[in-house]
PADO-8389 format. One record per atom (N, C-alpha, C): x, y, z; atom name. Coordinates in pm, whole numbers, plus 50000, padded with zeros to 5 digits. Layout:
! residues N
X	Y	Z	CA
...
! end
This chain:
! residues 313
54043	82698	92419	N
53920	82764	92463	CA
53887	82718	92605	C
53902	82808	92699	N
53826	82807	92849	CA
53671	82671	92809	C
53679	82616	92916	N
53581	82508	92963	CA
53444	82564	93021	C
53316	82622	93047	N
53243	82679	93149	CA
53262	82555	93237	C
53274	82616	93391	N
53258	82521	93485	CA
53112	82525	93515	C
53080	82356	93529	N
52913	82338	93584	CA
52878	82410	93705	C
52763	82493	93712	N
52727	82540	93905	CA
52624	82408	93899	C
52590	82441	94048	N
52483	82337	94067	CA
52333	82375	94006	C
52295	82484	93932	N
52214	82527	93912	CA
52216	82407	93780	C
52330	82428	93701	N
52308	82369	93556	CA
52258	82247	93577	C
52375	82191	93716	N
52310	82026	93757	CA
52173	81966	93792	C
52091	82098	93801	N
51960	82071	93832	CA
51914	82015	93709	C
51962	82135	93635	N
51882	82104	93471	CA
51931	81951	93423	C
52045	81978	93411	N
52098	81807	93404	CA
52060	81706	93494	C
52011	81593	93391	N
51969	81469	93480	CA
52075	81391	93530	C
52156	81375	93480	N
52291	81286	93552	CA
52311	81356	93663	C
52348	81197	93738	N
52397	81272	93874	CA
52537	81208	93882	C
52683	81254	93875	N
52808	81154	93927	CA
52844	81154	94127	C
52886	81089	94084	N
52965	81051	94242	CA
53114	81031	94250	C
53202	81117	94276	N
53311	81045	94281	CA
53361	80990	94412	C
53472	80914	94438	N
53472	80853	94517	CA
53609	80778	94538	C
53683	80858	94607	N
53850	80768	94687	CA
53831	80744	94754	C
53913	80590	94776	N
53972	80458	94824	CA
54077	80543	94879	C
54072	80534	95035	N
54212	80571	95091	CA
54251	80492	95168	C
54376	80489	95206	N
54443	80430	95314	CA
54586	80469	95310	C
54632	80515	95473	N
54761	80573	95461	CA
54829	80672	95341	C
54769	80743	95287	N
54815	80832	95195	CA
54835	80960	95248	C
54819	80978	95322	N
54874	81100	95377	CA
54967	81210	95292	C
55051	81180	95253	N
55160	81206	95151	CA
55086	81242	95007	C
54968	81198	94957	N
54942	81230	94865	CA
54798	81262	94862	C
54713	81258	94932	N
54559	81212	94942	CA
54560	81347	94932	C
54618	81489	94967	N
54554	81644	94921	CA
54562	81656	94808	C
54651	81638	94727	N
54634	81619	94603	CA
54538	81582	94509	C
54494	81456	94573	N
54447	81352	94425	CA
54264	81409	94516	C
54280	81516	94645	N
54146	81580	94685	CA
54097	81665	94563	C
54244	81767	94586	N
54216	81863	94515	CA
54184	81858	94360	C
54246	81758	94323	N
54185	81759	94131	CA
54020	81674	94141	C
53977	81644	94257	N
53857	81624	94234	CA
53772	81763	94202	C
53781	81858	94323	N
53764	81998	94373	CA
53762	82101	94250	C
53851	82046	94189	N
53924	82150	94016	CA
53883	82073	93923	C
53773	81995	93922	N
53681	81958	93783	CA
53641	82037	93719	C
53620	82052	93590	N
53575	82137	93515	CA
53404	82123	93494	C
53363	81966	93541	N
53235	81947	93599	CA
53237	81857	93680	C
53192	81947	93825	N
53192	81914	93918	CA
53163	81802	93969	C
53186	81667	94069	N
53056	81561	94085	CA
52978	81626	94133	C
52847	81563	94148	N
52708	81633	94222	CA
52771	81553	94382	C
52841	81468	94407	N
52893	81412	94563	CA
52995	81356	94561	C
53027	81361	94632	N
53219	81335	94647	CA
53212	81256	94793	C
53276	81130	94788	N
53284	81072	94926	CA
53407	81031	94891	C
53512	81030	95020	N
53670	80995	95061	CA
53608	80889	95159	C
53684	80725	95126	N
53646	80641	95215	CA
53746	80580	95254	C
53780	80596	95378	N
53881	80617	95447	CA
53872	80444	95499	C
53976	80375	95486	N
54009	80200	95539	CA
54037	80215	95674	C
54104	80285	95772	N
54097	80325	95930	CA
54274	80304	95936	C
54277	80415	95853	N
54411	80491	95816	CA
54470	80554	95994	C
54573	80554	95961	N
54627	80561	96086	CA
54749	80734	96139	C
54746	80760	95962	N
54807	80815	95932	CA
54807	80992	95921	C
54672	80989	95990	N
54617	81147	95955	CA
54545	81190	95815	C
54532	81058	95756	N
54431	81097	95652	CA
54307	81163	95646	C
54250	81061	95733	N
54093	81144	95788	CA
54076	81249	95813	C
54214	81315	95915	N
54208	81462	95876	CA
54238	81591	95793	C
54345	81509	95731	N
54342	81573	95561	CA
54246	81607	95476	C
54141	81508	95467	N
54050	81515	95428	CA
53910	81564	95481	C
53887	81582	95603	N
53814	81648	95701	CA
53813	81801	95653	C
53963	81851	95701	N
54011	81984	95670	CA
53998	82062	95502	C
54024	81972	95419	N
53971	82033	95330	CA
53821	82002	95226	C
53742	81909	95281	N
53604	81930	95284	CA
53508	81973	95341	C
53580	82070	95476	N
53493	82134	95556	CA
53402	82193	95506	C
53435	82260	95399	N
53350	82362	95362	CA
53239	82331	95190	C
53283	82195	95185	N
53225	82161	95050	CA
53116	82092	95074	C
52972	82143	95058	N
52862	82070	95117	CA
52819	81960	95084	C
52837	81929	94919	N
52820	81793	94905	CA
52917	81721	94848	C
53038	81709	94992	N
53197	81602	95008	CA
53170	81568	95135	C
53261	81427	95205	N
53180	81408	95304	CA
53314	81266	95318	C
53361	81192	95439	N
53446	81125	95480	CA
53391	81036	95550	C
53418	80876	95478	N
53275	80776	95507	CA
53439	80660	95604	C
53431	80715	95756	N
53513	80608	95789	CA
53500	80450	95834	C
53569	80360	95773	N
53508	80205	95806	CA
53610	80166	95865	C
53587	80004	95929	N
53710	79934	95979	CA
53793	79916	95840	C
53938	79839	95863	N
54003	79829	95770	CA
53937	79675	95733	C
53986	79661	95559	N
53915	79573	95465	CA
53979	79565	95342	C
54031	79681	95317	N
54135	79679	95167	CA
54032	79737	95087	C
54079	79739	94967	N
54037	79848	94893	CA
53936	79812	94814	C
53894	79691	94757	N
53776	79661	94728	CA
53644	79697	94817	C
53643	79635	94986	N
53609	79701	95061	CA
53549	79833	95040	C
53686	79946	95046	N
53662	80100	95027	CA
53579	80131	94956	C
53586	80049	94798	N
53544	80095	94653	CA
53363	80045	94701	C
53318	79931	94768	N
53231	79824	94824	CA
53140	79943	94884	C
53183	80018	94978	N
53140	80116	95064	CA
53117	80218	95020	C
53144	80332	94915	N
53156	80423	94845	CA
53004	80402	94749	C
52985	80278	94691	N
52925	80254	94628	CA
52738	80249	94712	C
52783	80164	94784	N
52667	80144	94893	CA
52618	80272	94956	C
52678	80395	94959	N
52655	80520	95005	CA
52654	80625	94874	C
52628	80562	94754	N
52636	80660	94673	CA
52509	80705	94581	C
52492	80808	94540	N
52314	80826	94522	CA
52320	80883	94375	C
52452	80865	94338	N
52491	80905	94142	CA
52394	80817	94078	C
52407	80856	93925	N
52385	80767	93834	CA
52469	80661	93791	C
52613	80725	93787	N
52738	80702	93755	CA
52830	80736	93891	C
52992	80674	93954	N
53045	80642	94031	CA
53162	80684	93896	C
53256	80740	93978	N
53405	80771	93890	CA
53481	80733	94007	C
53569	80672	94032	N
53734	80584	94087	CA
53817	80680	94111	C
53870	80683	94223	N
53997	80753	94225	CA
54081	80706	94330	C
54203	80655	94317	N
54275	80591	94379	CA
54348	80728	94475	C
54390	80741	94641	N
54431	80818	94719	CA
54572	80908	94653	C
54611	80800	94580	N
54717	80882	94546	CA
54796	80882	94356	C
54719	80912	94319	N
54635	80986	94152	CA
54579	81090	94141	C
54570	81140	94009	N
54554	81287	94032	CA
54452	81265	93865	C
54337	81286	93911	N
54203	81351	93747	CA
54326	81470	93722	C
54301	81487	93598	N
54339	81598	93463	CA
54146	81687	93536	C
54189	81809	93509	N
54042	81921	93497	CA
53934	81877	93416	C
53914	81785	93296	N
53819	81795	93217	CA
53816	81632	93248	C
53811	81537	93348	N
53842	81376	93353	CA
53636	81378	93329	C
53617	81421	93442	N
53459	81364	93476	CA
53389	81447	93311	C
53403	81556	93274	N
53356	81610	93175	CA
53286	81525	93057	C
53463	81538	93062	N
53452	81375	92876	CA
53368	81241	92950	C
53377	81202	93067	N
53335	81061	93096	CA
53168	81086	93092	C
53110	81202	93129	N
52977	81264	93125	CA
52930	81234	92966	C
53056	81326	92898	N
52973	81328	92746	CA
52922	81180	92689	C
52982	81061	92770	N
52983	80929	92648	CA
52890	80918	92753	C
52841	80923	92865	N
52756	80868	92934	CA
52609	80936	92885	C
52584	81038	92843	N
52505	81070	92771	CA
52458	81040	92611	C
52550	81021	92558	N
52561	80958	92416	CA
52499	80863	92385	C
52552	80816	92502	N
52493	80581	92495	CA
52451	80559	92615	C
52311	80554	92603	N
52242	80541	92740	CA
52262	80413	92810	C
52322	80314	92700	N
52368	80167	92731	CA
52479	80146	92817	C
52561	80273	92804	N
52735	80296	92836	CA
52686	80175	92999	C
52782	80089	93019	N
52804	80095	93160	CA
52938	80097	93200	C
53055	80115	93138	N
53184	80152	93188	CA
53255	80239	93110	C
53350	80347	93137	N
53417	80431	93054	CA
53536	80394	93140	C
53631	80453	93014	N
53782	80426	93148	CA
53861	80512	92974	C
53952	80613	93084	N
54042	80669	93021	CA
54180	80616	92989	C
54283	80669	92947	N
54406	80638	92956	CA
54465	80734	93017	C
54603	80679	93091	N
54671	80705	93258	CA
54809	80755	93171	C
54898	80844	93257	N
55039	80857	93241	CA
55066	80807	93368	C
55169	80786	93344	N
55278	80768	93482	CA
55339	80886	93522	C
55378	80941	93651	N
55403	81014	93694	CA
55458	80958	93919	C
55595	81034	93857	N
55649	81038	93983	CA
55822	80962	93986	C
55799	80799	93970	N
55923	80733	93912	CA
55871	80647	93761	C
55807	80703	93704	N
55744	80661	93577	CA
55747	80755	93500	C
55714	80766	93354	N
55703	80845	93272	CA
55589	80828	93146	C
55567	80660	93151	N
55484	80607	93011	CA
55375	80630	93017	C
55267	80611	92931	N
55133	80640	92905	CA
55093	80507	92923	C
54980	80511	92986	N
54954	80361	92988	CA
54785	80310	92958	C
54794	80301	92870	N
54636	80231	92772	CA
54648	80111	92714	C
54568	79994	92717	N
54549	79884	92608	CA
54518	79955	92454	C
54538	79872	92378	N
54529	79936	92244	CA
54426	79861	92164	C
54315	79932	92229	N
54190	79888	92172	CA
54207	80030	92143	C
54103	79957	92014	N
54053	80106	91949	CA
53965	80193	92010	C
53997	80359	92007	N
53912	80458	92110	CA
53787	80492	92076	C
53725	80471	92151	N
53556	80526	92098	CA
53461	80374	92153	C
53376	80336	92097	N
53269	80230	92156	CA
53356	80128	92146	C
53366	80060	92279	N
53428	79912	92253	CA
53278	79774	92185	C
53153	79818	92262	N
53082	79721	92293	CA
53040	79635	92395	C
53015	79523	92369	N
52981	79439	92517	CA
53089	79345	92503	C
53139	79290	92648	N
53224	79174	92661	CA
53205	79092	92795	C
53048	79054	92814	N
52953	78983	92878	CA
53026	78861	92837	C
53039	78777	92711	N
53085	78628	92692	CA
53198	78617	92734	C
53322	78717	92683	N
53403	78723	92644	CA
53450	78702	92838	C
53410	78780	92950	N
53432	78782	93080	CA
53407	78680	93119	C
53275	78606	93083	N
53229	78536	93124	CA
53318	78358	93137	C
53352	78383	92988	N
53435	78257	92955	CA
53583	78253	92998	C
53612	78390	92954	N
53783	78376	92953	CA
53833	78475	93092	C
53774	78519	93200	N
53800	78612	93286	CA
53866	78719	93250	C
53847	78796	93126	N
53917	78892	93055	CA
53892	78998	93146	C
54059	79092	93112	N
54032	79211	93171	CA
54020	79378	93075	C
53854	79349	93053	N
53882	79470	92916	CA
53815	79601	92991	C
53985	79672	93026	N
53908	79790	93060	CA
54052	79905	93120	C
54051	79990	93218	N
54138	80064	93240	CA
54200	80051	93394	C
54304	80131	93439	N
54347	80153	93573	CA
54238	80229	93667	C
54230	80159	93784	N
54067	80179	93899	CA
54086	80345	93880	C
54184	80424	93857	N
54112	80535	93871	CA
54102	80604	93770	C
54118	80525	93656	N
54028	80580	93507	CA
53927	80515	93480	C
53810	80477	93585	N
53704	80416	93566	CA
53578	80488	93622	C
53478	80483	93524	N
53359	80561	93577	CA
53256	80458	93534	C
53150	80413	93593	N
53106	80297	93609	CA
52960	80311	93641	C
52839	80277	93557	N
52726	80296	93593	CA
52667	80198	93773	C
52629	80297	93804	N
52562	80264	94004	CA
52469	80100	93952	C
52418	80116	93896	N
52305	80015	93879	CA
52398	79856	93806	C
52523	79876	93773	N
52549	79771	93728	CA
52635	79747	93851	C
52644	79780	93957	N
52724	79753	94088	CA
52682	79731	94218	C
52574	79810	94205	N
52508	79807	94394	CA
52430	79655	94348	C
52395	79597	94327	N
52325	79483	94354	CA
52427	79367	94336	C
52555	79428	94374	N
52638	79285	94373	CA
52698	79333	94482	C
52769	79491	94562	N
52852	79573	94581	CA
52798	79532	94735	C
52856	79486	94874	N
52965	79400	94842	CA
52965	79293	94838	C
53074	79238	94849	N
53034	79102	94790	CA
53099	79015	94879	C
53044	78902	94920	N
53033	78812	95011	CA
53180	78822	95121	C
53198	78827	95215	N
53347	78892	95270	CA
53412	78770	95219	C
53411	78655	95222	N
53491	78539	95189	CA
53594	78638	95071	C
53506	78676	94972	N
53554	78716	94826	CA
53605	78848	94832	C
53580	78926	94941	N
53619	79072	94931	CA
53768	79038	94995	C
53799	78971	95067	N
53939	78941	95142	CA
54031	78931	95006	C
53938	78880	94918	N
54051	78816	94809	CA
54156	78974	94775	C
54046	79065	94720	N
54090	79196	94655	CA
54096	79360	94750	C
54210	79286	94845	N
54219	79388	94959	CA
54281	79488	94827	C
54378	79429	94679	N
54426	79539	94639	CA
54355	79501	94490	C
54381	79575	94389	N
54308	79545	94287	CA
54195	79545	94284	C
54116	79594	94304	N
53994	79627	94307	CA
53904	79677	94157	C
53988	79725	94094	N
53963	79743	93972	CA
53911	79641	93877	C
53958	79533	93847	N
53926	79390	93839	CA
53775	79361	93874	C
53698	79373	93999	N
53566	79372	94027	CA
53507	79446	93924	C
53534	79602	93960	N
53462	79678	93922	CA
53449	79642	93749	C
53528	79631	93701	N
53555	79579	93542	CA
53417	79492	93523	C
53450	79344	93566	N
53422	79196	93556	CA
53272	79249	93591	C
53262	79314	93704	N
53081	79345	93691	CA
53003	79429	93627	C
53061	79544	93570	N
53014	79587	93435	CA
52988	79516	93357	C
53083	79439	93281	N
53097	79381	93188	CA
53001	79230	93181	C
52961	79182	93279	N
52910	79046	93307	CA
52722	79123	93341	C
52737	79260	93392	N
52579	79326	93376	CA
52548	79332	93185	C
52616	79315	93115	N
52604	79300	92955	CA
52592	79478	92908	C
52632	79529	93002	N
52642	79695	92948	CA
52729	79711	92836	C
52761	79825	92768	N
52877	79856	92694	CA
52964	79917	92730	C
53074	79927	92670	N
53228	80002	92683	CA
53270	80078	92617	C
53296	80192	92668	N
53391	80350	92609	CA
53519	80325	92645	C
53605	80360	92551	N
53758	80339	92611	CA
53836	80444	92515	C
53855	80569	92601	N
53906	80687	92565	CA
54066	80682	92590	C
54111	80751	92429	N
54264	80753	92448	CA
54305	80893	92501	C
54220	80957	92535	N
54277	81113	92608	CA
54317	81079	92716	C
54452	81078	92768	N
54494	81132	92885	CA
54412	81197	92977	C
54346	81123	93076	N
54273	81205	93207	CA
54389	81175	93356	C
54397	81092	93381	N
54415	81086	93479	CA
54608	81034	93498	C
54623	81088	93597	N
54828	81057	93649	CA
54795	80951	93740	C
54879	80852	93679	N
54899	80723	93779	CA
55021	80720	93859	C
55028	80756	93997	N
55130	80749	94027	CA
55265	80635	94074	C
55358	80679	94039	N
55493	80551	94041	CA
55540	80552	94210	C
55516	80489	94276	N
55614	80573	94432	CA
55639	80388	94459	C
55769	80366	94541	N
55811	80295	94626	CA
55663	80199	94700	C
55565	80222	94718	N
55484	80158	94770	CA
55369	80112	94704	C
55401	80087	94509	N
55278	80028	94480	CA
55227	79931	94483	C
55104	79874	94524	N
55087	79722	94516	CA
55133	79643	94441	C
55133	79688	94226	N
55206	79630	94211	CA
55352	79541	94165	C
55388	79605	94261	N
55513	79593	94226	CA
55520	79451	94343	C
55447	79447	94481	N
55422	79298	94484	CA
55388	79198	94450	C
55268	79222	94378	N
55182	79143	94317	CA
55257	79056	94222	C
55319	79071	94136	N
55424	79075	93990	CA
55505	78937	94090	C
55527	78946	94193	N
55593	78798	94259	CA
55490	78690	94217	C
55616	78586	94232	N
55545	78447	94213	CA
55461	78404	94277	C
55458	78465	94422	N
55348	78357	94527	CA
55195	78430	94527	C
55228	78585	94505	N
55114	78680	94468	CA
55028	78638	94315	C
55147	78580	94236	N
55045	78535	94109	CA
54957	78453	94128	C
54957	78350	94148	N
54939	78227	94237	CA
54768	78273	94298	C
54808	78304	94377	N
54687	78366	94488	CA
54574	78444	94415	C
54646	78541	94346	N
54515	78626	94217	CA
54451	78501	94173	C
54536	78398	94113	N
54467	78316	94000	CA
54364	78248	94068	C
54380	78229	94203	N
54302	78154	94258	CA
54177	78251	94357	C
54202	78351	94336	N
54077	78438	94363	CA
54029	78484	94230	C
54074	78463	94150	N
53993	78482	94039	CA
53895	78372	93992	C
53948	78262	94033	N
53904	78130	93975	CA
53772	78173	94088	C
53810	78141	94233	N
53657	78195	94345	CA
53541	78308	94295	C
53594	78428	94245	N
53489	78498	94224	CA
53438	78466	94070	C
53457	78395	94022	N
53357	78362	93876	CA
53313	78215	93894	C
53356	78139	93984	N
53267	78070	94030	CA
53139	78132	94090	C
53145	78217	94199	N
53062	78310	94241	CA
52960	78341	94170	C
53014	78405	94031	N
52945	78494	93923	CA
52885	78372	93855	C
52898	78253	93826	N
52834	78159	93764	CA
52689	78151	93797	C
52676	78177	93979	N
52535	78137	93979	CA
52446	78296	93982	C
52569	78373	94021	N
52486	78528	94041	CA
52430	78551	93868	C
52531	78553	93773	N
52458	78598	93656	CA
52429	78439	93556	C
52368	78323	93617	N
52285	78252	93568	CA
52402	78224	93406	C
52566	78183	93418	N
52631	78188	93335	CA
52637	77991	93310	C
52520	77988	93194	N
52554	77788	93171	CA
52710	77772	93094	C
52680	77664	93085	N
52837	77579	93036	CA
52853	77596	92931	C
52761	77606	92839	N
52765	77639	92706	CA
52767	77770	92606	C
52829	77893	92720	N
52806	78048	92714	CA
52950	78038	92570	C
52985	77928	92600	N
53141	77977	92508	CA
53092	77989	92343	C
52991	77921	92348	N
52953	77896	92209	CA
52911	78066	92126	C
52866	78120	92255	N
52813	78243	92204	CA
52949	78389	92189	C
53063	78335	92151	N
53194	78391	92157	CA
53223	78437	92017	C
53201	78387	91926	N
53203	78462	91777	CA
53068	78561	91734	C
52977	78509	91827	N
52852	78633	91764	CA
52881	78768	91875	C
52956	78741	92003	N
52978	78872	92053	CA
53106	78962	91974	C
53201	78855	91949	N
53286	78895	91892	CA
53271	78999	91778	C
53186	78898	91682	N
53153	79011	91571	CA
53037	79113	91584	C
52999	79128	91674	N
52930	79234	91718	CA
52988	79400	91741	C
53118	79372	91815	N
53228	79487	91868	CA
53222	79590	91715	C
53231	79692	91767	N
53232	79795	91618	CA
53347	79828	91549	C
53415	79798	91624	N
53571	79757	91571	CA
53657	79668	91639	C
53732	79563	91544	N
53789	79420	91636	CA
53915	79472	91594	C
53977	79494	91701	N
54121	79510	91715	CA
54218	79388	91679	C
54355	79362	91664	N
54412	79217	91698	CA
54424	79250	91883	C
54414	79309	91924	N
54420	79294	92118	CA
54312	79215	92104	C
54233	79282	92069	N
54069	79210	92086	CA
53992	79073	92054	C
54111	79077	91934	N
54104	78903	91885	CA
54173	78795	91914	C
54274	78846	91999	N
54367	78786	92066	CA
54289	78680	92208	C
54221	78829	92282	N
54123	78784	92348	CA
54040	78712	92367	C
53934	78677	92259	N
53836	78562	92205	CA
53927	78472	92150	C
54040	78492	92108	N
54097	78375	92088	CA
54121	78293	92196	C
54225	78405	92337	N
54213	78313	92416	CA
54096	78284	92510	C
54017	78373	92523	N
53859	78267	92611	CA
53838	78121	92544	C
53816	78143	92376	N
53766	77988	92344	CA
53866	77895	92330	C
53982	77902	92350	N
54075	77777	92399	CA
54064	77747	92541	C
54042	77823	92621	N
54013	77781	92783	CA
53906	77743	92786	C
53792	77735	92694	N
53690	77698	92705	CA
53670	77551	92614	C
53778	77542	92524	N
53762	77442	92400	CA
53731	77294	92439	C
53773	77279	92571	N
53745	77116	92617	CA
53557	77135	92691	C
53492	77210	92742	N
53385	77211	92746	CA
53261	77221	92595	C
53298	77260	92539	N
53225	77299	92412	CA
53225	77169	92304	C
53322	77059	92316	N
53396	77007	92261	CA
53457	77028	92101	C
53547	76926	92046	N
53617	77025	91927	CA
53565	77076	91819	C
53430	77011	91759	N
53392	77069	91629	CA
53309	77145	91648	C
53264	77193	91768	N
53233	77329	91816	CA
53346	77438	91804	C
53425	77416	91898	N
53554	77472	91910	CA
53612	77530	91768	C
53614	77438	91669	N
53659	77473	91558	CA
53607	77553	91487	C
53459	77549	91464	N
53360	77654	91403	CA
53352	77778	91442	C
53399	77767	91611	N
53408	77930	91659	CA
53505	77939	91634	C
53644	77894	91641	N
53767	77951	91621	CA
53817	78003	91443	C
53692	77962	91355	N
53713	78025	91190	CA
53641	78110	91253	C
53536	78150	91253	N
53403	78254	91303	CA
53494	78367	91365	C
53539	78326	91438	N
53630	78483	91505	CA
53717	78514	91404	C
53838	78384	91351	N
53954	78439	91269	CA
53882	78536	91123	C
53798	78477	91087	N
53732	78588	90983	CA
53651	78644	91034	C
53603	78710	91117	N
53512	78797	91171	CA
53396	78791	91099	C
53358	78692	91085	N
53192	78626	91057	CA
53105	78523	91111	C
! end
C-alpha cells in the first residue's frame, strides 16, 4: 500500500518538528545520493541542514545545487573539526524536536524518518531511536545488535558505569534536541577526541539524559562499504588504544556534567530489571558494567548485584 507523503500543511497540524542533518566531508562521490533519500522521505523533515567540515572537494556545491530550490534545506559551512564537530554544529542550528543522523555517504530507505516519527510519538519519554543498517557497496550483511525490537528502556546506569554502547550506526539515529543541545559541543579538548565516531556521543548523551530507547529491526538505512571507511582504521592497535583513552576523558567529563557519584553501580540490577525485555546481549552488558565497577562498590555488594541481575530480580 502507497505511503501518503506529509505536505507542510499536515506539518502544521503536527506538533513534531524533525531536523535532519549530514555530516559531510569530502564525499563528493556520494553526498547526492545520501541528499537525495533525504528529499524522497515519505515524511518529509520540517529542516534539513548539510554541514559541510571545509571539504575541499566540491561538496558544498553539490549540495548548494541541489538545495537551491528546497526552502527549508540549507548548507551550514564550518572550519574543519571532524565529525563530531559537524554532528556539534547541526545540532546548535537546529530548531526540531527530534535531529535524525545521516552520514555523507548512506542512503535513508523512503519510510526511515516515518517509523522513527511513529515511536517518537508513542513514548513521549523516547530520547533515542536507531534502526538497523545493511551493508551496501563492498558489504552485503545486515547489521543490528540483537536486542530485542521495540522499547529497550533506560541505560542511564548501565552508561554511566560500564561506558556501554547501547544503540545503532550514526546514521540510524534519531535523537531527541533537548537531550543534546545543552551538552552539544563539547569542550574542544573532547571534540578532537571524536573527529570520527561520533555516534558514540550522540548515544552516551541520550542515554546518560535518563531518556528511553527504541531499537527497530526494520531495515531503514544502507551503510555504505567503500575503501575509505574510518573503520577499517580504527580496528588497528594504536587507534584502539587512543578510543579507550578518549573514552576514559569524556566520562570523566560526564561525571561532573551529570552529577554521576561512586556509588551509581549499586543502582545496576534495579535498572536492569526495569528493561521490558532482558536479552542475554543485555545481560551480558550489566554483567560487564558491574565487574568494572566491582572493586569500587566492594565485594558483598558486588555479589548481591551480580545474583540480582543473574535472576532478574
Amino acid at each position: 500500500m502507497l505511503r501518503r507523503r506529509l505536505t507542510a500543511t499536515d506539518r502544521c497540524i503536527e506538533s513534531m518538528k524533525i531536523t535532519a542533518i549530514i555530516d559531510s566531508y569530502n564525499s563528493a562521490a556520494y553526498l547526492g545520493e545520501a541528499i537525495q533519500s533525504v528529499l524522497d522521505q515519505t515524511r518529509l523533515p520540517d529542516e534539513f541542514l548539510v554541514v559541510d567540515d571545509e571539504s575541499p572537494d566540491g561538496s558544498v556545491e553539490i549540495a548548494e545545487r541541489m538545495l537551491r530550490d528546497v526552502p527549508w534545506a540549507r548548507v551550514v559551512e564550518k572550519k574543519n573539526g571532524g565529525q563530531l564537530s559537524c554532528v556539534s554544529e547541526g545540532v546548535v542550528h537546529a530548531t526540531g524536536d527530534i535531529v535524525a543522523l545521516l552520514d555523507s555517504d548512506d542512503i535513508w530507505h523512503a519510510n526511515h524518518l516515518e517509523l522513527a516519527e511513529e515511536q517518537f510519538r508513542k513514548e513521549p519519554k523516547l530520547s533515542l531511536y536507531f534502526s538497523a543498517c545493511k551493508e551496501f557497496g563492498e558489504g552485503e550483511k545486515n547489521l543490528y545488535r540483537s536486542y530485542a525490537p521495540g522499547l529497550l528502556g533506560r541505560t542511564q546506569v548501565l552508561t554511566a558505569v560500564g561506558n556501554s554502547y547501547v544503540g545503532g550506526l550514526n546514521s540510524a539515529l534519531v535523537a531527541k534536541v533537548e537531550d543534546l543541545k545543552p551538552y552539544l559541543p563539547l569542550p574542544r579538548d573532547l571534540e578532537r577526541d571524536w573527529i570520527v565516531n561520533a555516534d558514540n556521543i550522540t548515544i552516551w548523551l541520550t542515554s546518560l539524559s535518563g531518556g528511553l530507547k527504541y531499537a527497530s529491526s526494520e531495515v531503514t538505512v544502507q551503510y555504505r562499504v567503500h575503501a575509505t571507511n574510518n573503520h577499517k582504521s580504527l580496528s588497528k592497535y594504536p587507534a584502539r588504544i587512543q578510543r579507550k583513552a578518549a573514552t576514559a576523558r569524556f566520562f570523566e567529563y560526564c561525571r561532573r556534567q551529570f552529577y554521576i557519584s561512586g556509588d551509581f553501580a549499586k543502582l545496576l540490577p534495579q535498572e536492569y530489571r526495569a528493561h521490558p525485555t532482558r536479552t542475554p546481549e543485555l545481560k551480558k552488558e550489566y554483567l560487564r558494567a558491574l565487574s568494572k565497577a566491582s572493586h569500587s562498590i566492594g565485594l558483598r555488594a558486588s555479589i548481591v548485584a551480580y545474583l540480582r541481575i543473574q535472576l532478574g530480580k
